[in-house]
N, CA and C atoms as an extended XYZ file, in Angstrom:
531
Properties=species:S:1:pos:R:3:atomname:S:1:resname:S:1:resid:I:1 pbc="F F F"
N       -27.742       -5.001        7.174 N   UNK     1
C       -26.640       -4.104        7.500 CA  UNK     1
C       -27.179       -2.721        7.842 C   UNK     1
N       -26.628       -2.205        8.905 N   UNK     2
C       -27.149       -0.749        9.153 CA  UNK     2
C       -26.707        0.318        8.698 C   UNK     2
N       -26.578        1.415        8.902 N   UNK     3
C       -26.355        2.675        8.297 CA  UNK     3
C       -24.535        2.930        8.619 C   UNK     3
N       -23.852        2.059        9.807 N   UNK     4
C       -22.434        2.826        9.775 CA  UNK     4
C       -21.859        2.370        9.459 C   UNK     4
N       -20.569        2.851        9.687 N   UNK     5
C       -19.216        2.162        8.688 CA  UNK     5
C       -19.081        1.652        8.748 C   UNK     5
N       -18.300        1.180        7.426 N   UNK     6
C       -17.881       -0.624        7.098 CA  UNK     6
C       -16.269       -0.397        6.818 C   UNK     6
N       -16.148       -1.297        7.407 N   UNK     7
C       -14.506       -1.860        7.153 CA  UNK     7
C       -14.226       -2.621        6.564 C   UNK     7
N       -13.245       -2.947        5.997 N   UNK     8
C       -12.874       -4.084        5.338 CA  UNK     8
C       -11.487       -4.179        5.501 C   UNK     8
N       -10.818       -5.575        5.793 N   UNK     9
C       -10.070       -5.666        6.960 CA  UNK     9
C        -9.724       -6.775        6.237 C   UNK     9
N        -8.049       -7.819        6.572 N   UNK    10
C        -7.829       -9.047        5.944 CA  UNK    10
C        -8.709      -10.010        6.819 C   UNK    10
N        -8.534      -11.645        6.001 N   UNK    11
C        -9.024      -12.527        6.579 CA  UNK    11
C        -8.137      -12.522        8.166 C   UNK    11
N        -8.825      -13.078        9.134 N   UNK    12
C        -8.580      -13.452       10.389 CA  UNK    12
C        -8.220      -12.031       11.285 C   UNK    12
N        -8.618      -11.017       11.148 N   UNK    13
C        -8.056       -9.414       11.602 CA  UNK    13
C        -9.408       -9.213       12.193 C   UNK    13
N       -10.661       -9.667       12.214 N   UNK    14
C       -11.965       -9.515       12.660 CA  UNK    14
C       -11.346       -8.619       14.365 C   UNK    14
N       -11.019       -9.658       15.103 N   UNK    15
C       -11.414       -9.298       16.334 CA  UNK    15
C       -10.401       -8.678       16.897 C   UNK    15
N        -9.920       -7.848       16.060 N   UNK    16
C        -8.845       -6.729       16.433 CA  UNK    16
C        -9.840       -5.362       16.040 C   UNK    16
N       -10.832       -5.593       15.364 N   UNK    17
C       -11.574       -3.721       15.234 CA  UNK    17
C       -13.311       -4.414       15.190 C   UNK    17
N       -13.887       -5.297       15.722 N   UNK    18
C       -14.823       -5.516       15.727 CA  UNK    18
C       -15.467       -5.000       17.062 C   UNK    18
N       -14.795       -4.443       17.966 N   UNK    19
C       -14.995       -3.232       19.106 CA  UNK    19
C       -14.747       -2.315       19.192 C   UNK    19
N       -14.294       -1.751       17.766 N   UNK    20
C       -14.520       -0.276       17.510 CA  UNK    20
C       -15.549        0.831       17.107 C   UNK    20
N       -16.764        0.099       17.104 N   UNK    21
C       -17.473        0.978       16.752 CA  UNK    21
C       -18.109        0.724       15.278 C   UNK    21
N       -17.545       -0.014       14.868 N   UNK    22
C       -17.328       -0.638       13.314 CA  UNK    22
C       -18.746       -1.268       12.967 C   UNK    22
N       -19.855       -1.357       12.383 N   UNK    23
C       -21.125       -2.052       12.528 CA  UNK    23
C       -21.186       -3.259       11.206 C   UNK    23
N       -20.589       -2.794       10.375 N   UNK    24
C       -20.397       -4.053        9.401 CA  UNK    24
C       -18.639       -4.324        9.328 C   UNK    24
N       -18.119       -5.232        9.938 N   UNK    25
C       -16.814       -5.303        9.200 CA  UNK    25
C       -16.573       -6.648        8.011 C   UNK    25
N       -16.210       -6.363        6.956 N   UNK    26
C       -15.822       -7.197        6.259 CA  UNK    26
C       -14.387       -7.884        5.855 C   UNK    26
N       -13.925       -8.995        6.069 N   UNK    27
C       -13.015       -9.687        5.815 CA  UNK    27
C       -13.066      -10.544        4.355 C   UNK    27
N       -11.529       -9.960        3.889 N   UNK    28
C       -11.417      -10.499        2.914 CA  UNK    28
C        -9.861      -11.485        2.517 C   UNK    28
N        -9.924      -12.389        1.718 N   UNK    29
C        -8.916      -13.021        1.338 CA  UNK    29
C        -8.133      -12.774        0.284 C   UNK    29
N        -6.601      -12.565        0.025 N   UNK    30
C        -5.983      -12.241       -0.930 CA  UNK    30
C        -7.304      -12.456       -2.251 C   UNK    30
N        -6.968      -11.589       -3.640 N   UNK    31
C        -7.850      -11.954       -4.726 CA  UNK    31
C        -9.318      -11.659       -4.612 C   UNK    31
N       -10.085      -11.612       -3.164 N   UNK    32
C       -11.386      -11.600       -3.317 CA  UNK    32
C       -11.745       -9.754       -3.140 C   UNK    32
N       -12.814       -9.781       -3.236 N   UNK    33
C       -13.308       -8.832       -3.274 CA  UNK    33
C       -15.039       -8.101       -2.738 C   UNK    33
N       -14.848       -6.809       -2.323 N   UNK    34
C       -16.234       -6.226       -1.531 CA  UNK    34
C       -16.628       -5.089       -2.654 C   UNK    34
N       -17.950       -4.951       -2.795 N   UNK    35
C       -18.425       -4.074       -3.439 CA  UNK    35
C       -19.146       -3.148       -2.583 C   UNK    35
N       -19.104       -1.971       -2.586 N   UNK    36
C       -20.375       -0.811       -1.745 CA  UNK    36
C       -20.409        0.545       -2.496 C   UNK    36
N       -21.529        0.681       -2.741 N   UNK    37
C       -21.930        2.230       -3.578 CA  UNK    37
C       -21.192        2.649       -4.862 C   UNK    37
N       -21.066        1.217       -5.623 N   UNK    38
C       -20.537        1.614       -6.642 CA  UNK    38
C       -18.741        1.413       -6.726 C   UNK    38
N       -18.077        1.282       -5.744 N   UNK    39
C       -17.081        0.857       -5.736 CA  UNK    39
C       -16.523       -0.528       -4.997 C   UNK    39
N       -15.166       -0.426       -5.869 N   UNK    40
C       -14.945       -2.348       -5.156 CA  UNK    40
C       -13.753       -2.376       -4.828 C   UNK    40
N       -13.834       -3.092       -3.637 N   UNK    41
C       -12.376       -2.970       -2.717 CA  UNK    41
C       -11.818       -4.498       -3.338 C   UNK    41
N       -10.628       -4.842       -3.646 N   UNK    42
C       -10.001       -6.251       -3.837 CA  UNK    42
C        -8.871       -6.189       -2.518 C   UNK    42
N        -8.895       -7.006       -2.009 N   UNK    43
C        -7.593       -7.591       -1.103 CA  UNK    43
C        -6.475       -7.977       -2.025 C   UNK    43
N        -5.349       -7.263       -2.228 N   UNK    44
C        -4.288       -8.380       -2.792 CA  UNK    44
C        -3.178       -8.847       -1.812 C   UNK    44
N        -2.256       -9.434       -2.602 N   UNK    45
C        -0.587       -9.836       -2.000 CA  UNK    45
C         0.274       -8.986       -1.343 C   UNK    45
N         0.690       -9.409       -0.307 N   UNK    46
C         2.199       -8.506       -0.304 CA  UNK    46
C         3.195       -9.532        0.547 C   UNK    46
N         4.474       -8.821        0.715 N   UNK    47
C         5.102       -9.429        0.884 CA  UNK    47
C         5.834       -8.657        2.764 C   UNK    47
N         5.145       -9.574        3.738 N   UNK    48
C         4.714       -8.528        4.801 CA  UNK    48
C         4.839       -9.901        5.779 C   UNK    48
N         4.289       -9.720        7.113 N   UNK    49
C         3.709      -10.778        8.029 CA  UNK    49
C         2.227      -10.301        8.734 C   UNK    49
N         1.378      -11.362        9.142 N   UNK    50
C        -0.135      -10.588        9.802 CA  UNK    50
C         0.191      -10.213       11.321 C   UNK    50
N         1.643      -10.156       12.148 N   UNK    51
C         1.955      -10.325       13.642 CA  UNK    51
C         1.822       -9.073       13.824 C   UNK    51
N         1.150       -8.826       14.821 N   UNK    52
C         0.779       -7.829       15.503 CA  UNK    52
C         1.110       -7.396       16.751 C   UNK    52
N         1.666       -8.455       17.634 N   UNK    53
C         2.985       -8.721       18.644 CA  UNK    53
C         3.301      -10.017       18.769 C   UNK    53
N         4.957      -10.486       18.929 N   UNK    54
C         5.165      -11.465       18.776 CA  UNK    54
C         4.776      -12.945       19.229 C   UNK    54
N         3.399      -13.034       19.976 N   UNK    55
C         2.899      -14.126       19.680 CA  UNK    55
C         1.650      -14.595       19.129 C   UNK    55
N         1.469      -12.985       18.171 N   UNK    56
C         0.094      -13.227       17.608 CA  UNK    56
C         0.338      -13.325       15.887 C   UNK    56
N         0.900      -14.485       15.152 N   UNK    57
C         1.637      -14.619       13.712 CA  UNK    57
C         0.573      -15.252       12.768 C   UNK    57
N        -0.974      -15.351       13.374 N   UNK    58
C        -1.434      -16.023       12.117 CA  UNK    58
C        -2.788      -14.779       11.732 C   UNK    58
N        -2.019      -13.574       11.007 N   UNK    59
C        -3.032      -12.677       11.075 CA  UNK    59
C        -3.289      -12.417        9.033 C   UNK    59
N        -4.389      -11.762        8.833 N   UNK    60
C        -4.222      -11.640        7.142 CA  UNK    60
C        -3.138      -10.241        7.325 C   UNK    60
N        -2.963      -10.090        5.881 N   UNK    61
C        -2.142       -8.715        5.719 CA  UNK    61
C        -2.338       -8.456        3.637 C   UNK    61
N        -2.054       -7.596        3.567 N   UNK    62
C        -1.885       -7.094        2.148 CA  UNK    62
C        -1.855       -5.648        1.885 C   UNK    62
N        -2.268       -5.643        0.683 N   UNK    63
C        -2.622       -4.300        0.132 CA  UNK    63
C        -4.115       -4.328       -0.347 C   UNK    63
N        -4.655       -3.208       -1.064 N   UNK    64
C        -5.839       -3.093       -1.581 CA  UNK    64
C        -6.048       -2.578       -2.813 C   UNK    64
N        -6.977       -3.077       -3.430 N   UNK    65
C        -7.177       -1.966       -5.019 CA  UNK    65
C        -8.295       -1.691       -5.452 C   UNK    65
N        -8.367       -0.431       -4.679 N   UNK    66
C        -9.878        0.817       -5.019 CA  UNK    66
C       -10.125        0.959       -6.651 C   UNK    66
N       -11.719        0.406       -6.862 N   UNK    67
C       -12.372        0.852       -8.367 CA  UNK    67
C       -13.392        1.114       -8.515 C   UNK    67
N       -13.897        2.452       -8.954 N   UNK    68
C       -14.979        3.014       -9.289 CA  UNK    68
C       -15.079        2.438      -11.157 C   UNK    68
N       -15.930        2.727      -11.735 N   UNK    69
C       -16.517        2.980      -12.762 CA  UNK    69
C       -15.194        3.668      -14.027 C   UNK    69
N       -14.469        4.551      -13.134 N   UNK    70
C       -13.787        5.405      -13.694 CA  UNK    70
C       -12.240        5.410      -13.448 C   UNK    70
N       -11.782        4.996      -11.949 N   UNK    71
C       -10.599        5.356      -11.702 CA  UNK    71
C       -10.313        4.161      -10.425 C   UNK    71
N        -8.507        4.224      -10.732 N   UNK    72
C        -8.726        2.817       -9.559 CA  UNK    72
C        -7.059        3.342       -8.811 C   UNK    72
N        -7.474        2.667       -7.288 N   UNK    73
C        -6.284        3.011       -6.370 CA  UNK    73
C        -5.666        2.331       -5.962 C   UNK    73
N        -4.460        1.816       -5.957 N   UNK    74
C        -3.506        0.853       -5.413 CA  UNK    74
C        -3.142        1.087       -3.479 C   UNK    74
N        -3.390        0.701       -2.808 N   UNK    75
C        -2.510        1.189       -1.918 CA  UNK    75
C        -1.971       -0.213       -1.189 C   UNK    75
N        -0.400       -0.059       -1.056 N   UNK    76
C         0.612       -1.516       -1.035 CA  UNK    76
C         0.363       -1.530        0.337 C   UNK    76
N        -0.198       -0.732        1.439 N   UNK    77
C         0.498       -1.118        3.162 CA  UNK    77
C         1.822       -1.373        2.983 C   UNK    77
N         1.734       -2.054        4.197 N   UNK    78
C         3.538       -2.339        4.430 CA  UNK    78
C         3.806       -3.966        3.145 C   UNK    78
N         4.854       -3.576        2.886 N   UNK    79
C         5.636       -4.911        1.856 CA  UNK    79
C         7.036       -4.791        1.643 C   UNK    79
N         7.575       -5.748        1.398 N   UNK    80
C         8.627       -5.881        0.589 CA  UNK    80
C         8.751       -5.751       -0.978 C   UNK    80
N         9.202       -5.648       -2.012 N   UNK    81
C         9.365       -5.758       -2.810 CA  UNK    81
C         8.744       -7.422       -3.385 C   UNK    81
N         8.342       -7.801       -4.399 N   UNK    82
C         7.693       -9.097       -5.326 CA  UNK    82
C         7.211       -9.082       -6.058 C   UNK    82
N         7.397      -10.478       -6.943 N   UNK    83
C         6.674      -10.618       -7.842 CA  UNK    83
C         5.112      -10.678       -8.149 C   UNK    83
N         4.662      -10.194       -6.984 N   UNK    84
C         3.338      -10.340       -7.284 CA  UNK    84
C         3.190       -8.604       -7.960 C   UNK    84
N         3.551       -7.464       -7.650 N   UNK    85
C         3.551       -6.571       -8.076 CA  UNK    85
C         3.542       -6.864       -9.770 C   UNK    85
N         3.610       -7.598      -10.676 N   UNK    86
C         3.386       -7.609      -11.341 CA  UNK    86
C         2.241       -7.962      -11.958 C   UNK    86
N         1.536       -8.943      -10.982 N   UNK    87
C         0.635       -9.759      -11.079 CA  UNK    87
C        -0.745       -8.754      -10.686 C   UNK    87
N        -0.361       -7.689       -9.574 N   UNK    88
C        -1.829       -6.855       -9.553 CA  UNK    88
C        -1.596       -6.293      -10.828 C   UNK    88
N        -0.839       -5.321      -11.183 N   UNK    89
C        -0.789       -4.422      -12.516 CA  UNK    89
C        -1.352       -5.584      -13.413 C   UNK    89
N        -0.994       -6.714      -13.903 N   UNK    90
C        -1.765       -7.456      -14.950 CA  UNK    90
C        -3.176       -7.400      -14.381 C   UNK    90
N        -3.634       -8.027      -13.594 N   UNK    91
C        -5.100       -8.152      -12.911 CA  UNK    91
C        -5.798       -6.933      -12.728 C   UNK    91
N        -5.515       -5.867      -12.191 N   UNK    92
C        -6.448       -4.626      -11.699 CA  UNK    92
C        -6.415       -3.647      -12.841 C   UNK    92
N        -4.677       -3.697      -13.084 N   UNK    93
C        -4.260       -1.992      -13.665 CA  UNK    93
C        -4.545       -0.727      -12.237 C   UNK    93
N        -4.025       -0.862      -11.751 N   UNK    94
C        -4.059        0.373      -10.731 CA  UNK    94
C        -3.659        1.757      -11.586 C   UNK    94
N        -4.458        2.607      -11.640 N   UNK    95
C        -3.970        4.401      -12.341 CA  UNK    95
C        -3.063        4.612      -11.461 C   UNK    95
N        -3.309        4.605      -10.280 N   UNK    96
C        -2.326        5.702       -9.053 CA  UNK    96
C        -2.029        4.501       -7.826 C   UNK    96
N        -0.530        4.199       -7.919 N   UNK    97
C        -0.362        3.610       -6.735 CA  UNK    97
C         0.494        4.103       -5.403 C   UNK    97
N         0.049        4.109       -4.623 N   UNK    98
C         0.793        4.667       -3.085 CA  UNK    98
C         1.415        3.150       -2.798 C   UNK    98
N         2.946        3.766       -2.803 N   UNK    99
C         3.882        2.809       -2.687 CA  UNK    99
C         4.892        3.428       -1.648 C   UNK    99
N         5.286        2.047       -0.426 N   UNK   100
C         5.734        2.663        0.472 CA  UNK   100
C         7.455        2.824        0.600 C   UNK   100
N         8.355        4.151        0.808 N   UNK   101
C         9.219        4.035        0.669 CA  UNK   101
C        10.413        3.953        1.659 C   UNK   101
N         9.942        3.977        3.035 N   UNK   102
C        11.048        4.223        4.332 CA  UNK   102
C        10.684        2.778        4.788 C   UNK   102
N        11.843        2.966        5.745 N   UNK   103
C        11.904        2.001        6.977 CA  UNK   103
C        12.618        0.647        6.128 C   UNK   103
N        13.704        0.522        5.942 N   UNK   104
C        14.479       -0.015        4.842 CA  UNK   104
C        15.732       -0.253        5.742 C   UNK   104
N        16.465        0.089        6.609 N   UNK   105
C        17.866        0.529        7.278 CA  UNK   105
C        17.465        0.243        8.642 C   UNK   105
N        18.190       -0.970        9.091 N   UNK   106
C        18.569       -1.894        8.557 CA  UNK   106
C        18.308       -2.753        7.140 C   UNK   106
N        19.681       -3.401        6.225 N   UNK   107
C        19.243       -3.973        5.332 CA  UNK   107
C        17.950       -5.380        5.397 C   UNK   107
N        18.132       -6.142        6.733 N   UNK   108
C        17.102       -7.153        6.846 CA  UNK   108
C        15.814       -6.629        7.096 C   UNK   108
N        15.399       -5.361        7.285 N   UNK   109
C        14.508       -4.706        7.509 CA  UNK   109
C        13.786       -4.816        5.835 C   UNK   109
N        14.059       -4.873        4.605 N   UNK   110
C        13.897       -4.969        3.530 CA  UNK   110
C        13.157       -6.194        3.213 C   UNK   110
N        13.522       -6.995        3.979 N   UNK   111
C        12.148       -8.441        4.059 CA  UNK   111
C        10.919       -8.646        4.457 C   UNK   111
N        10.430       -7.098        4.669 N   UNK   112
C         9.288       -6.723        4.763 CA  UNK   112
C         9.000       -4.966        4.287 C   UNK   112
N         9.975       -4.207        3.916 N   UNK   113
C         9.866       -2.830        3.772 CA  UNK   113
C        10.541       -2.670        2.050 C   UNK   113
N        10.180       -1.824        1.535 N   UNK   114
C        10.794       -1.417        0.344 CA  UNK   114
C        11.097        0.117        0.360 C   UNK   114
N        12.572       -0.053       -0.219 N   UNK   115
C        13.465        1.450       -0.510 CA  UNK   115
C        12.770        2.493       -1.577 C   UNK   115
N        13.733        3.142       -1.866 N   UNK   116
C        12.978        3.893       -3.199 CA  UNK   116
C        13.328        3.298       -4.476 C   UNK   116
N        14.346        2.316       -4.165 N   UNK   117
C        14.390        1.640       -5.815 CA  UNK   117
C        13.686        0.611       -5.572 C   UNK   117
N        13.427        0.087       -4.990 N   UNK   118
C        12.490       -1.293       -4.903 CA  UNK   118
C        11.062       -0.798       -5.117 C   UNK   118
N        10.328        0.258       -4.285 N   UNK   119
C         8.883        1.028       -5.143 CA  UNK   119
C         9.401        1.733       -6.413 C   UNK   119
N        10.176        1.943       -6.809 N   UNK   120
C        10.480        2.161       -8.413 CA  UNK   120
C        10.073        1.479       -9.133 C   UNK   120
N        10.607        0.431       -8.821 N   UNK   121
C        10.813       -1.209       -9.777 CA  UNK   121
C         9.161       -1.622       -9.355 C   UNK   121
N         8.619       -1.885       -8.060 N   UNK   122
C         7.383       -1.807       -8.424 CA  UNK   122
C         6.417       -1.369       -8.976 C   UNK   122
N         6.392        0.238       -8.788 N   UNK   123
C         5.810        1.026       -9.596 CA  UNK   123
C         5.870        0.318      -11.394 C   UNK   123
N         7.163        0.203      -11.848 N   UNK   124
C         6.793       -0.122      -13.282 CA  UNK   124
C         6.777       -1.249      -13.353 C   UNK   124
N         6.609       -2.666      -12.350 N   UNK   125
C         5.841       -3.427      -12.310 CA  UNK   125
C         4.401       -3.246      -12.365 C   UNK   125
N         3.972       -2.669      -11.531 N   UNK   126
C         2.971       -2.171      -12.124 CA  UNK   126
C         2.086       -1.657      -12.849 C   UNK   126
N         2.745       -0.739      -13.543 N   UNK   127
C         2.568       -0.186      -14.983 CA  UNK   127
C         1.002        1.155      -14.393 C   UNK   127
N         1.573        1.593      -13.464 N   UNK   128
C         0.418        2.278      -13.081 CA  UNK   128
C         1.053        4.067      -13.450 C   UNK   128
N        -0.203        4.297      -14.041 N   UNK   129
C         0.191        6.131      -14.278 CA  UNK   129
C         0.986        6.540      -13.463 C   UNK   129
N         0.470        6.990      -12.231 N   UNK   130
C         0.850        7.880      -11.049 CA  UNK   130
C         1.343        6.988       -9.707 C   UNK   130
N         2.711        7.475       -9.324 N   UNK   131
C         2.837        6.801       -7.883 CA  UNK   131
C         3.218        7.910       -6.893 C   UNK   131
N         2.676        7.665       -5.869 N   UNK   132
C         2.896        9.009       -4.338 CA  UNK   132
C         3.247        7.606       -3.578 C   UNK   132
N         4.780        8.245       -3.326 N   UNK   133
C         5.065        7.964       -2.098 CA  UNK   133
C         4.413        8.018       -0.432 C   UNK   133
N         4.784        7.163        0.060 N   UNK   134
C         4.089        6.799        1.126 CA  UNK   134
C         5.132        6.694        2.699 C   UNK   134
N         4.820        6.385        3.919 N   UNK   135
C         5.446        5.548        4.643 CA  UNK   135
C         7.617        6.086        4.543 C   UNK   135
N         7.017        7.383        5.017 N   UNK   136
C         7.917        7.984        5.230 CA  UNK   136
C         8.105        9.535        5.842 C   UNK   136
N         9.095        9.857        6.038 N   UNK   137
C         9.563       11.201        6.518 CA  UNK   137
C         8.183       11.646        7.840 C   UNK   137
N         7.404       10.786        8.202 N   UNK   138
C         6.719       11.652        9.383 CA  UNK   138
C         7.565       11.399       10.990 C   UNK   138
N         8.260        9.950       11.665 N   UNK   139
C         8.936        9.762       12.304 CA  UNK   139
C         9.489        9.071       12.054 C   UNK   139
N        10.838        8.621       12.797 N   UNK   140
C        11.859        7.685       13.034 CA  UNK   140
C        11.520        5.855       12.909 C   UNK   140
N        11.465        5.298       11.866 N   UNK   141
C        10.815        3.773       11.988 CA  UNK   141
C        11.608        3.412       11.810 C   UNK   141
N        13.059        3.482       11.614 N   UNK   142
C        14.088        2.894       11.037 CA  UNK   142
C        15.645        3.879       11.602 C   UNK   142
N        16.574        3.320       10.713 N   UNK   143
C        18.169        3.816       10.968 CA  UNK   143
C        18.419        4.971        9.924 C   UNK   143
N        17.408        4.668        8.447 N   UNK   144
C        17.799        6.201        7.876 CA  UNK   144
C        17.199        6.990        8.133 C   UNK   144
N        18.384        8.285        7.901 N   UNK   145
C        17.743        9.568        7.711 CA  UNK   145
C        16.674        9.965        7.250 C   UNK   145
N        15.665       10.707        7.959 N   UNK   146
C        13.970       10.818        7.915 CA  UNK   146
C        13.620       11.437        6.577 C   UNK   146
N        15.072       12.476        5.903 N   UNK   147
C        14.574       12.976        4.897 CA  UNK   147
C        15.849       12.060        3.614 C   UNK   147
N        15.969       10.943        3.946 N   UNK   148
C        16.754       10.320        3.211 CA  UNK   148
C        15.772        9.334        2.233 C   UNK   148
N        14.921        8.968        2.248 N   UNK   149
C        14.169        7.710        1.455 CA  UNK   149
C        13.319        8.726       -0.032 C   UNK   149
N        13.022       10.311        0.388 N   UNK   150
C        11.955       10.684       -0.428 CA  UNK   150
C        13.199       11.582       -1.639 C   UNK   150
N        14.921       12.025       -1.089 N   UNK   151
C        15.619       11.966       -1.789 CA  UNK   151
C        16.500       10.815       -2.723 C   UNK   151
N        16.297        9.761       -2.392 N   UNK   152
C        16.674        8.623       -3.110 CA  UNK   152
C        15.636        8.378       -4.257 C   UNK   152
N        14.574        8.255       -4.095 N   UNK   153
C        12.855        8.278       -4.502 CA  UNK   153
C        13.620        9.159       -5.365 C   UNK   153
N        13.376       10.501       -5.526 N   UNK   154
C        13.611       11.359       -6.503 CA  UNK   154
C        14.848       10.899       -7.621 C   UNK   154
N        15.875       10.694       -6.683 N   UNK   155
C        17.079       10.431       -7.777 CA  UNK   155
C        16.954        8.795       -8.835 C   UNK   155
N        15.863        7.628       -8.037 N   UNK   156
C        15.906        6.599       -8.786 CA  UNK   156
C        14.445        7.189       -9.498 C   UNK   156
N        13.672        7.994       -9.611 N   UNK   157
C        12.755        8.266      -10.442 CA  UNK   157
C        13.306        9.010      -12.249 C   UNK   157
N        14.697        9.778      -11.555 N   UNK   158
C        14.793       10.193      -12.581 CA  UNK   158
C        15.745        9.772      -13.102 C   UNK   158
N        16.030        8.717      -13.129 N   UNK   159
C        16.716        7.338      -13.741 CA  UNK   159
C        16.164        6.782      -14.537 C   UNK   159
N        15.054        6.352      -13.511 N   UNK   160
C        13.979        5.511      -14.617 CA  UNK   160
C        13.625        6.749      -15.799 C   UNK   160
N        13.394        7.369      -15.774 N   UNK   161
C        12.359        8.374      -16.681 CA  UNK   161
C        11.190        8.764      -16.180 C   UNK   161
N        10.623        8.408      -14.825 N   UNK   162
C         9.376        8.286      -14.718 CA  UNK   162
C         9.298        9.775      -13.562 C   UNK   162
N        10.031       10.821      -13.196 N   UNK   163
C         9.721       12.035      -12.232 CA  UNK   163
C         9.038       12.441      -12.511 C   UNK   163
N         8.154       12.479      -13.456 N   UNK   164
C         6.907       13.420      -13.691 CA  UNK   164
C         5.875       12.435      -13.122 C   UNK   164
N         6.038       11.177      -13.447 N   UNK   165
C         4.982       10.185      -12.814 CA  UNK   165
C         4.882        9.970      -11.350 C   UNK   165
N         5.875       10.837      -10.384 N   UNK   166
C         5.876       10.748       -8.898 CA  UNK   166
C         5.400       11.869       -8.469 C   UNK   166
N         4.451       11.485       -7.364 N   UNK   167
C         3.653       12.950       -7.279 CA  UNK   167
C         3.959       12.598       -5.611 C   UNK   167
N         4.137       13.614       -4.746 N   UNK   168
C         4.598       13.871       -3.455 CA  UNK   168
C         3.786       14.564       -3.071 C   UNK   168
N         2.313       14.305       -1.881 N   UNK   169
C         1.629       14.849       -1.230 CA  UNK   169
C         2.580       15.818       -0.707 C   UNK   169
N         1.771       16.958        0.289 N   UNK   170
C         2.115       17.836        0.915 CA  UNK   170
C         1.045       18.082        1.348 C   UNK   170
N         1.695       18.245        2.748 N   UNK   171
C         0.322       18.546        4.397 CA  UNK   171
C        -0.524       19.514        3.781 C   UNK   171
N        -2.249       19.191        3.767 N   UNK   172
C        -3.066       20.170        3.510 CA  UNK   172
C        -3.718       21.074        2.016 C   UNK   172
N        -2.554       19.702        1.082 N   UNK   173
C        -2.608       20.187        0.004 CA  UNK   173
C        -3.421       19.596       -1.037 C   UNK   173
N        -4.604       20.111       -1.834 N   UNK   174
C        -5.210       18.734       -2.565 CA  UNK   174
C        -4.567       18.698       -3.995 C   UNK   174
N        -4.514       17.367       -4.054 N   UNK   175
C        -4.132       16.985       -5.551 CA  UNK   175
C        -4.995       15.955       -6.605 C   UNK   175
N        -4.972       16.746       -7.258 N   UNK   176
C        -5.789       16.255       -8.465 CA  UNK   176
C        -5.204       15.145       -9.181 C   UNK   176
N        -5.954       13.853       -9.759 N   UNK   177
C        -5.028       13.090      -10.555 CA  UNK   177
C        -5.603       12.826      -12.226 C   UNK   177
């Protein structure tokens, strides 16, 4: 392997970035996992499709879960709401998960997207410290209002009990976890 970047990408997604410039790409299958410099990428579940335009449907898809030594990162991509969300939190323990909250509206749009109560309910499926919203308010992907998903987010956070546990990037801003 040479000196540039490595990707890691689902199973069967190879020859969509293997002409980018990319010098090692690695493919992985739900459950498995890549190690480099001390950290380890796992492929998990979601509840999504791999189509990339409609006659290309047999592609991988998921999420991922970043672990160092010390600290570990959830990030869902696109999903629906599932039971597997329970199943990474048993398996990984993610500290901080980026869970995505727009593009919901239409309601059948939800068979692949999750609201702010559905990453709620994941989130404490998960059982992970910290969740930042994701997959929202930058443009129009959907029928709601652009600043409608990160005010719902707020109001089902502080339902649950958990608003201190939602942390909301902001452009340019670093946050510590």
């Amino acid at each position: 392997r040479g000196r540039g970047p490595i990707i890691v990408v689902p199973h069967h997604v190879f020859d969509l970035v293997s002409d980018l410039g990319f010098e090692d790409v690695v493919e992985l299958d739900w459950w498995s996992s890549y190690r480099h410099a001390g950290v380890t990428v796992t492929h998990v579940p979601s509840r999504h499709w791999g189509a990339r335009i409609l006659k290309d449907s047999h592609r991988g898809y998921g999420g991922y879960v970043l672990r160092d030594h010390k600290h570990s990162l959830y990030h869902a991509g696109d999903t629906a709401y599932f039971a597997g969300f329970r199943e990474i939190g048993r398996r990984l323990s993610p500290e901080l998960a980026l869970l995505p909250i727009g593009a919901y509206n239409p309601p059948q749009f939800r068979n692949v997207h999750t609201d702010p109560a559905d990453a709620t309910r994941a989130f404490l499926d998960l059982n992970a410290r910290w969740m930042v919203p994701m997959h929202y308010g930058t443009f129009r992907l959907s029928h709601e209002p652009i600043d409608e998903p990160l005010q719902l987010l707020q109001h089902e956070a502080e339902a649950a009990g958990i608003q201190d546990r939602v942390v909301v990037m902001e452009e340019g801003v670093t946050q510590f976890f």
